[in-house]
C-alpha positions as a printed NumPy array, in Angstrom:
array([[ 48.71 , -29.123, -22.583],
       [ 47.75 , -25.302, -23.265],
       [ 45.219, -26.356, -25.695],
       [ 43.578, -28.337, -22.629],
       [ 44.385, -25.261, -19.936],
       [ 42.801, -23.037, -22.563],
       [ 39.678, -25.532, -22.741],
       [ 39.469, -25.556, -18.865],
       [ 39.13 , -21.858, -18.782],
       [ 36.933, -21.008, -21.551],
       [ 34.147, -23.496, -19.823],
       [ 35.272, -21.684, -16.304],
       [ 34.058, -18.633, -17.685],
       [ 31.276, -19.993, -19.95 ],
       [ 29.816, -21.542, -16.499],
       [ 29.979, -18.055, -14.616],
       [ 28.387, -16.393, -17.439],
       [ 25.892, -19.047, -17.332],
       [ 25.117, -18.682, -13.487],
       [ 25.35 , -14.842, -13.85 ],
       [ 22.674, -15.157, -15.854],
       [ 20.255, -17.28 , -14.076],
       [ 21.441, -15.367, -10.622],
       [ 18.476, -12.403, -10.356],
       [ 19.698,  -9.432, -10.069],
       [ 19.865,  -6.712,  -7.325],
       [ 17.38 ,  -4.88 ,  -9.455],
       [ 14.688,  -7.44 ,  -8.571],
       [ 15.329,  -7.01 ,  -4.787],
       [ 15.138,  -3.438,  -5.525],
       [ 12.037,  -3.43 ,  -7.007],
       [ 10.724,  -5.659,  -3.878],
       [ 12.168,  -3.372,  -1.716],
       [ 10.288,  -0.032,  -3.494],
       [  7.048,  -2.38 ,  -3.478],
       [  7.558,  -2.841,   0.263],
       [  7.91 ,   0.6  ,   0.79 ],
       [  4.522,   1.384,  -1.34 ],
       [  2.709,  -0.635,   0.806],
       [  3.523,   0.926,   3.963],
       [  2.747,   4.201,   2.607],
       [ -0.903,   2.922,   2.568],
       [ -1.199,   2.41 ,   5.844],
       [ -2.069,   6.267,   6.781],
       [ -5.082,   6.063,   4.09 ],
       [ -6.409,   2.637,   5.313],
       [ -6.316,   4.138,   9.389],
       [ -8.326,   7.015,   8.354],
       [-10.931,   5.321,   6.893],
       [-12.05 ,   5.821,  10.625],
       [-10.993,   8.676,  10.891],
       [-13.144,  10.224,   7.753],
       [-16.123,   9.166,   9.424],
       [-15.435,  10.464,  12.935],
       [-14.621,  13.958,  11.158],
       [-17.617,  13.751,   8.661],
       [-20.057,  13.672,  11.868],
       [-17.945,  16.207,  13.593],
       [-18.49 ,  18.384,  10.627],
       [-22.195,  17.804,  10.591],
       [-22.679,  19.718,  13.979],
       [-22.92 ,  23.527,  14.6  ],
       [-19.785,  25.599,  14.129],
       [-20.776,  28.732,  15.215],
       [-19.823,  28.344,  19.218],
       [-16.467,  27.074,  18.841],
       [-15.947,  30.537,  17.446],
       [-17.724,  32.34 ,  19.78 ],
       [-16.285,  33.785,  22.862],
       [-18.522,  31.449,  25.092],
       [-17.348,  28.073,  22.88 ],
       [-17.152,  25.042,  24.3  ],
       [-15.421,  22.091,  23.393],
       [-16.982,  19.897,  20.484],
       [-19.243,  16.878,  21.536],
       [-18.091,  13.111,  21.121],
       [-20.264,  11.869,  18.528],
       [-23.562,  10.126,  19.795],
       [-23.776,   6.453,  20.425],
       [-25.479,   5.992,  16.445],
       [-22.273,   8.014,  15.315],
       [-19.627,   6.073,  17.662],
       [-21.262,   2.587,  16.097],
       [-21.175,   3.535,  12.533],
       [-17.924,   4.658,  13.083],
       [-16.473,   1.225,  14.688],
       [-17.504,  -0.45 ,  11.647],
       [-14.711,   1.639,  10.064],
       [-12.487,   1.005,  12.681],
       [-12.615,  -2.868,  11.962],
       [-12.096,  -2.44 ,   8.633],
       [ -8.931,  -0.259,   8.908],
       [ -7.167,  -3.127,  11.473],
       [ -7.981,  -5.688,   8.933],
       [ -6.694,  -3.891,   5.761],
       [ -3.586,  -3.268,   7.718],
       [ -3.386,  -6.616,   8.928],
       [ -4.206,  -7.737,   4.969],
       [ -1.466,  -5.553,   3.239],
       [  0.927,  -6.701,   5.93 ],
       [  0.672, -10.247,   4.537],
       [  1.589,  -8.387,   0.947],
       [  4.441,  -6.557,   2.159],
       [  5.753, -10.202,   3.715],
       [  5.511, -11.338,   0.343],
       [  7.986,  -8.993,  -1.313],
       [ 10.186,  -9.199,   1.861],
       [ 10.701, -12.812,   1.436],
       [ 10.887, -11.934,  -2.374],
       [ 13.804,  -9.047,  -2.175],
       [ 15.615, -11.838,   0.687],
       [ 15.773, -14.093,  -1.792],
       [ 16.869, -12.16 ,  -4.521],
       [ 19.663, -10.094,  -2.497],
       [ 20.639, -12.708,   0.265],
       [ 19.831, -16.323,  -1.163],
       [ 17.033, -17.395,   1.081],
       [ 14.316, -16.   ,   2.937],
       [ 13.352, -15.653,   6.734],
       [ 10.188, -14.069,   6.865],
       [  7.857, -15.627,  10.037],
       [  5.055, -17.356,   8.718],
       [  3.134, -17.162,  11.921],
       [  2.997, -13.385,  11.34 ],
       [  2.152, -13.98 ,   7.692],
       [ -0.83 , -16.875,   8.869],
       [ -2.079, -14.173,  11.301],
       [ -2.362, -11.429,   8.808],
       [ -4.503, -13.993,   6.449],
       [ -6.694, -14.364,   9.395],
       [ -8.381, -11.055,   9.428],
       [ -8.667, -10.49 ,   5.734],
       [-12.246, -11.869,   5.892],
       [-13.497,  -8.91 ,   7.756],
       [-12.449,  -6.34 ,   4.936],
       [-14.477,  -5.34 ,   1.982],
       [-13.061,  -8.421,  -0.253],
       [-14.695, -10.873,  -2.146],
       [-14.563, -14.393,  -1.703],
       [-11.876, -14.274,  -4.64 ],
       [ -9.511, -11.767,  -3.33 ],
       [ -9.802, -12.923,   0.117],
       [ -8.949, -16.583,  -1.198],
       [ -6.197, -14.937,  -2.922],
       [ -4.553, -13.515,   0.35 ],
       [ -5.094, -16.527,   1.742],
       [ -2.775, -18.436,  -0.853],
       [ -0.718, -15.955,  -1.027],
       [ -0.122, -16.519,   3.191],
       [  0.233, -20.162,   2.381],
       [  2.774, -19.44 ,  -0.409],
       [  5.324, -17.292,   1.854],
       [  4.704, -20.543,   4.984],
       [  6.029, -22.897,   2.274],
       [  8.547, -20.577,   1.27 ],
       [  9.297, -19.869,   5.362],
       [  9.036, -23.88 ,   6.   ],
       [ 10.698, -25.464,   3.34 ],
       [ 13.909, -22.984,   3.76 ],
       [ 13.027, -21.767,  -0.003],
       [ 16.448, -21.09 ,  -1.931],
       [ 17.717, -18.351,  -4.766],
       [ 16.94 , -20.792,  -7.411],
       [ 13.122, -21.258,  -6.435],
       [ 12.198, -17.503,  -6.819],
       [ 11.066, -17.645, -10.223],
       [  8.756, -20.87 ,  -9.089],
       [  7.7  , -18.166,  -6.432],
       [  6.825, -15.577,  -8.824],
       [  5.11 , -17.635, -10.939],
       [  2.655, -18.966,  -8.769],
       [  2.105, -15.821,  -6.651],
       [  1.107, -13.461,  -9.891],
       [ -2.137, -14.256,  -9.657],
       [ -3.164, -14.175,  -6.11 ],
       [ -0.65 , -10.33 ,  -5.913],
       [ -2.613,  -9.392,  -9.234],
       [ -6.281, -10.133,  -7.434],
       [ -5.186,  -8.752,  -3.876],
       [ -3.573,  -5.299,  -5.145],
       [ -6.828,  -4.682,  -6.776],
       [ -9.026,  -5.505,  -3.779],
       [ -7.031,  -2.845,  -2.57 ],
       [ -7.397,  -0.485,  -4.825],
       [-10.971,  -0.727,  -5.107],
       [-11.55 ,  -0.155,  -1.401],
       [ -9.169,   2.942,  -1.578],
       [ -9.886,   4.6  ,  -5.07 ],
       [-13.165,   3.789,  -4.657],
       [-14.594,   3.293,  -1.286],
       [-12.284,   4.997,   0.614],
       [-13.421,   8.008,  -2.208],
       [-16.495,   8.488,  -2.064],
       [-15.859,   8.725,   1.916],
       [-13.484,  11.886,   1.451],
       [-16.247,  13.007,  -1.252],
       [-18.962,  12.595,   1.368],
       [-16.871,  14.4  ,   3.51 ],
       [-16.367,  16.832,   1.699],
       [-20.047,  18.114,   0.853],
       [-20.874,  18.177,   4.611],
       [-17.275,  20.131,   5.526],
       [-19.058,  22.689,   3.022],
       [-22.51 ,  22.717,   4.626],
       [-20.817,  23.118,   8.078],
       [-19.136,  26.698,   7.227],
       [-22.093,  27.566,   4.991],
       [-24.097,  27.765,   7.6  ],
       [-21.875,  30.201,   9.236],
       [-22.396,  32.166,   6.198],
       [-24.13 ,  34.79 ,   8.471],
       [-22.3  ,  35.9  ,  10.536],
       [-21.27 ,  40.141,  10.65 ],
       [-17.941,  39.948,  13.109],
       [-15.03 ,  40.524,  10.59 ],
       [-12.578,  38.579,  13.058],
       [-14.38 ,  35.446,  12.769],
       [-15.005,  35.527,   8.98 ],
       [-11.475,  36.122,   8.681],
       [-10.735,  32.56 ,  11.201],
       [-13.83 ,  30.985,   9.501],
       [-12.294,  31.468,   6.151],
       [ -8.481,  30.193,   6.853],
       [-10.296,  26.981,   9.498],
       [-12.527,  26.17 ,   5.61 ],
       [ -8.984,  26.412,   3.53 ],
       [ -6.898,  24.502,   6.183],
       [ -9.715,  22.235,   6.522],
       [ -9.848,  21.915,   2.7  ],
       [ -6.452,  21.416,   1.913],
       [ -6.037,  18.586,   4.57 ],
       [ -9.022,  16.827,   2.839],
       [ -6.997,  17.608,  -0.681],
       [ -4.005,  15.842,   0.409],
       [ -5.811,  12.668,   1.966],
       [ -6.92 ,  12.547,  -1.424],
       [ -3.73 ,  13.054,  -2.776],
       [ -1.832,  10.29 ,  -0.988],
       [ -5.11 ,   7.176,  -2.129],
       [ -4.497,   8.925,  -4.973],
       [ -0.748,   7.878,  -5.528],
       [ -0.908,   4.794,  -3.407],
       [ -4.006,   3.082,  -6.041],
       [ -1.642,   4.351,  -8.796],
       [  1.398,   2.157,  -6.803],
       [ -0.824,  -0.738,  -6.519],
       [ -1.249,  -0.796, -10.124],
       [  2.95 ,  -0.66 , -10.772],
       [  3.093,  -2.884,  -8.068],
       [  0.886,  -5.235, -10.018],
       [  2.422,  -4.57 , -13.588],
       [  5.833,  -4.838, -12.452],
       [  5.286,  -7.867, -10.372],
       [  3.791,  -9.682, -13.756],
       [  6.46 ,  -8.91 , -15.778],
       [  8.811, -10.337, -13.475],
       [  6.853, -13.539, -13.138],
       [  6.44 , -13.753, -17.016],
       [ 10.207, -13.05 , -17.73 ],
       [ 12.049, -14.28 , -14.783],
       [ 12.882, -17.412, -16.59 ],
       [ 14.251, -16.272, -19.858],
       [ 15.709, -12.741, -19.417],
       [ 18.988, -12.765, -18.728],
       [ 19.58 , -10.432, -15.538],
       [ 20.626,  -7.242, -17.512],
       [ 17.345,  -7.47 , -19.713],
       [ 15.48 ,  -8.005, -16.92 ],
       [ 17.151,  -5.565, -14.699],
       [ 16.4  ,  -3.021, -17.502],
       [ 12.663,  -4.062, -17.74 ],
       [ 11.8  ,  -3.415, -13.827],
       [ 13.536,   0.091, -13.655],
       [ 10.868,   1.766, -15.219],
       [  8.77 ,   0.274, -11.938],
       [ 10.986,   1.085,  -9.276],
       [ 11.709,   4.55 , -10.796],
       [  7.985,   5.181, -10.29 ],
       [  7.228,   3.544,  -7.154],
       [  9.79 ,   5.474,  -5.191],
       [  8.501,   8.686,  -7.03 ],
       [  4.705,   7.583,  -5.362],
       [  5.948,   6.686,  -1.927],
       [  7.112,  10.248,  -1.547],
       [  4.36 ,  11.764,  -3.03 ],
       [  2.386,   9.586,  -0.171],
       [  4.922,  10.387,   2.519],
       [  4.597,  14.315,   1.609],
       [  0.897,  14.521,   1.655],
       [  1.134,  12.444,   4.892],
       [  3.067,  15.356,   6.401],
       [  0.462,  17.654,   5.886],
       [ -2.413,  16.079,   7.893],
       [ -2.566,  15.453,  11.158]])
């Protein structure tokens, strides 16, 4: 009789080690969460996409009178100006609208990990898909987004438990992999060489007030060009972190789908810290340099 009650509880406890094991752990809804929370910080960056341009032709008129005692107030940009800018304007409502189907993604991912199931609204996700195709994406990575939307309404639909997140993962690598660096092209990159464009004509704009003799308004010249500067420094800063997110975003994400299967939840827990250390370090860097622009 005690040899059978001691055979009854060693399988008890050889079952909860085995379900401990396959159980992810709260480090994987952690490192959803910090994803999540990388993602939002890029909303600032994609909005002023817009922005940049409305400054950059704001910059490229004269500076002298709003520093004069007669000044008057700047000039909305010409109707050439206002429609270059509104292409820019699209384009930031459908990045947002694109990284929103992202975030979903790792919602649904860290409700699954931390509560068993998932209850993010596909319509919101299906709606987010809709606009991707008017932001600077390829047929790939828009195709990707798409899938990705389809993905989280099957997850949404067919009341996706714990024990199909690493099916999840594993089919969603890809399309995360190809949409996080549609993103970060159009920030490191496009959204660049905007703040680098910007930059050149902020510098023409108080060069040509190089001129002027009144000590007073070299002194407010030179403190508008460092403000100025060190708003356009910190933009920079925060694509800056947010591309470098994207990519842990991406790495971490891949080595979850690649090990989800066969790491027991320690291991695995111990592989994604590394990730969710740095993420959280980048979303305050972004939230930081967000404070200093306005």
């Amino acid at each position: 009789m005690r040899t059978r009650r001691n055979f009854q509880k060693f399988l008890v406890i050889a079952l909860l080690a085995v379900l401990l094991s396959c159980t992810p752990p709260q480090t994987v809804a952690t490192f959803a969460g910090a994803a999540g929370q990388a993602i939002d910080g890029g909303a600032p960056v994609f909005g002023d996409l817009y922005d940049s341009c409305v400054r950059r032709h704001n910059d490229a008129a004269d500076i002298i009178p709003t520093y004069s005692v007669n000044a008057k107030a700047p000039s909305s940009p010409t109707a050439p100006e206002a429609s270059a800018c509104a292409v820019f304007a699209g384009e930031r409502d459908s990045l947002i609208k694109l990284s929103a189907v992202l975030n979903d993604y790792f919602q649904a991912m860290q409700q699954l990990a931390q509560f068993g199931a998932s209850s993010v609204n596909p319509a919101a996700v299906e709606a987010g898909s809709g606009t991707a195709t008017a932001a600077s994406l390829s047929v790939a990575q828009m195709d990707s987004v798409s899938k990705l939307s389809g993905l989280l309404v099957e997850a949404f639909t067919s009341r996706y438990q714990r024990g199909r997140l690493a099916t999840l993962l594993k089919s969603a690598d890809p399309h995360v992999a190809v949409t996080t660096q549609g993103l970060e092209k159009i920030v490191g990159s496009d959204y660049g060489s905007l703040l680098d464009e910007e930059q050149r004509t902020l510098k023409r704009r108080y060069q040509r007030a190089g001129n002027i003799s009144d000590d007073a308004v070299i002194l407010l010249l030179d403190r508008a060009y460092s403000e100025d500067l060190q708003e356009l420094e910190q933009r920079r800063a925060s694509a800056t972190a947010f591309v470098k997110a994207l990519r842990e975003i991406r790495d971490g994400h891949s080595k979850l789908a690649g090990n989800a299967g066969h790491m027991n939840a320690q291991k695995l827990g111990l592989a994604l810290e590394p990730y969710i250390s740095r993420l959280q370090t980048l979303t305050s860097q972004m939230e930081n340099a967000s404070k200093g622009t306005h």
